[in-house]
N, C-alpha and C positions, 0 to 999 in steps of 0.2 A: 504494500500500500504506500502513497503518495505521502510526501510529508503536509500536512496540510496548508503551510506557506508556499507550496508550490501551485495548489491549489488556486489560493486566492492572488498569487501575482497571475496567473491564466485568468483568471475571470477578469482580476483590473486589464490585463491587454487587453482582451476582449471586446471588455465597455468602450477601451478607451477609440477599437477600430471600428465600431458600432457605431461611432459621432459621425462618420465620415458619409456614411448611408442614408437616406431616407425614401421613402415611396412619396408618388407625387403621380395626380392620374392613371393610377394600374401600375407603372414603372419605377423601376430601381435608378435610383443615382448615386453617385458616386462622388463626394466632392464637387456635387452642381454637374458630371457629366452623365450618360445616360449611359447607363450598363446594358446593352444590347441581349436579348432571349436568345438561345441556345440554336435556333432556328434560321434567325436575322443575322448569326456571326457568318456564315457561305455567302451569301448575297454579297453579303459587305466588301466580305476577302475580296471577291472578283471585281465587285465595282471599281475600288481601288485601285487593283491589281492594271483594270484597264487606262483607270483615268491618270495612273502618275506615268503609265507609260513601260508595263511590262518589267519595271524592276524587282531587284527579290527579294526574296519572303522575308527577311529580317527588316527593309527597310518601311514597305509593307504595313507590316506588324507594326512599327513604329510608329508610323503617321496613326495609324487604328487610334494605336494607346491613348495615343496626345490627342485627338477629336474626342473618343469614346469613353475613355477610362480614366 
């Protein structure tokens, strides 16, 4: 078993990542961006994937984060 101070430093992280969330019209956000459904993440890929102009996947990903995340 857990010592119980380990415990409660995980739940204080927790809380503390929990501020950064809220819902707002059915949707998740993140820090004010919108955390995309599990669904809407493929679409996205590609869109991007066309509009920056075929670069790759790390750069990609990147642009995502900084709009999305």
């Amino acid at each position: 078993m857990m010592p119980e101070s380990t415990n409660v430093a995980k739940v204080k992280q927790a809380k503390k990542r929990m501020m950064n969330y809220y819902w707002h019209d059915q949707k998740l956000y993140f820090k004010g961006l919108c955390v995309p459904k599990l669904e809407e993440k493929k679409p996205m890929v590609v869109q991007m994937h066309e509009d920056l102009g075929y670069f790759n996947e790390q750069r990609i990903l990147s642009k995502i984060y900084r709009c999305c995340y």
